[in-house]
Each structure stands twice: as structure tokens, then as C-alpha cells.
C-alpha positions in Angstrom: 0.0 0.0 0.0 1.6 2.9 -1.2 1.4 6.4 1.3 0.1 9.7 -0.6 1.6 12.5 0.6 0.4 16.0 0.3 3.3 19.4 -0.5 1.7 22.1 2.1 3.2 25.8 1.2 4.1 26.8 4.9 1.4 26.2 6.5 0.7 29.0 9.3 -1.6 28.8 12.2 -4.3 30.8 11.7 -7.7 31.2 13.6 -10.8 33.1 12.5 -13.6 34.0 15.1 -17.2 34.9 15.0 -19.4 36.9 17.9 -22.2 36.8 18.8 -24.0 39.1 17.0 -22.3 37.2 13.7 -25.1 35.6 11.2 -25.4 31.6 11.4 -22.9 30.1 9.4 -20.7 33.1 9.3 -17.0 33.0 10.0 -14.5 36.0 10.3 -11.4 36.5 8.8 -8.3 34.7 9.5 -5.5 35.8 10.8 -2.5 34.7 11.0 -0.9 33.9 14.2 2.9 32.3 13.1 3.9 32.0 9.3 4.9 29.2 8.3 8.8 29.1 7.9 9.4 26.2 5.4 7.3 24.2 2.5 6.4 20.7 4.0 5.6 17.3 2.5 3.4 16.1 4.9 -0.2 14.5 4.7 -1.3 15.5 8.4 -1.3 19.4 8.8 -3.9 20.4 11.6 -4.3 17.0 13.3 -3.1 19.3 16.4 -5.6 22.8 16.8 -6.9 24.0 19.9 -9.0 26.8 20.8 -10.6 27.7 24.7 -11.8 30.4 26.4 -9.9 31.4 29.2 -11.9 30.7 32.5 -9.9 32.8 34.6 -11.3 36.3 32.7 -13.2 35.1 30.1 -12.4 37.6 28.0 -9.1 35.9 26.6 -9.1 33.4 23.6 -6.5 31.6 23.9 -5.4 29.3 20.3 -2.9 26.8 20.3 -1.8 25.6 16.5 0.8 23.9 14.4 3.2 25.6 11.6 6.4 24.7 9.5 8.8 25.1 11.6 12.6 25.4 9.6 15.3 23.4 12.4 17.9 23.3 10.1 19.0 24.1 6.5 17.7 20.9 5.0 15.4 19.9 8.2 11.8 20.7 9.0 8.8 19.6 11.4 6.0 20.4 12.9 6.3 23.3 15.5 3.8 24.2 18.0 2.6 28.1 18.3 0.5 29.1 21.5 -1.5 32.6 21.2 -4.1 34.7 23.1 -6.4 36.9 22.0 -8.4 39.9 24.0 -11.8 40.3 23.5 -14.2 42.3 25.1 -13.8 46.0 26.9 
């Protein structure tokens, strides 16, 4: 069985968010969180996404996503990027 494998142009992590007073089916914008620093081969981009509302304020989003990370000249992988967003007053 022979493994298909998928050339990503480095991938970012990059939410989008909707409010409350968004229409039903909507979705905002995205924006990007961390660019992508290197072209991957890779069939699994996104198996590892995360976002919460901090409970602590609830006004902070808090996104947790993967991106090309570059470790070498000829060397890549997945790298984790952890960001917060302020919503709110």
C-alpha cells in the first residue's frame, strides 16, 4: 500500500472568530498567528488545533496551532505556536 503524501506551502496557524452578534454560518477572517517558515511534505497538517476560552477572565481566547517550523537548513517539522487573543472592553 503505497502512502500519498500532500506538499503544504508553509502552512501558518491561523484562527478566525465569529461573535455573537455574527449571522449563522458566518465566519470571520483569519489571521495569521505564526507564518509558516518552510514548504512541508506532509499528509497530516492540523491534526493538532486548539482553541478555549480562558476561564480565569473570560475575555481571553487563547489558540494553540501547528506551523512549519525550519530546524535546520535541509530539516523541518511540525512546531507548535500558542497565542491569546483579548476580546471584550
Amino acid at each position: 500500500m503505497s502512502r500519498e503524501s500532500t506538499i503544504i506551502p508553509q502552512p501558518p496557524t491561523t484562527p478566525a472568530f465569529v461573535t455573537r452578534r455574527s449571522p449563522p454560518g458566518a465566519q470571520g477572517s483569519e489571521t495569521v498567528r505564526k507564518a509558516g517558515e518552510v514548504t512541508l511534505q506532509e499528509p497530516r497538517y492540523g491534526d493538532y488545533a486548539a482553541t478555549a476560552l480562558d476561564p480565569h477572565d473570560r475575555l481571553t481566547i487563547w489558540h494553540v496551532g501547528e506551523y512549519a517550523k525550519l530546524l535546520a537548513d535541509t530539516f523541518s517539522e511540525w512546531g507548535t505556536w500558542l497565542s491569546a487573543i483579548k476580546i471584550g472592553p
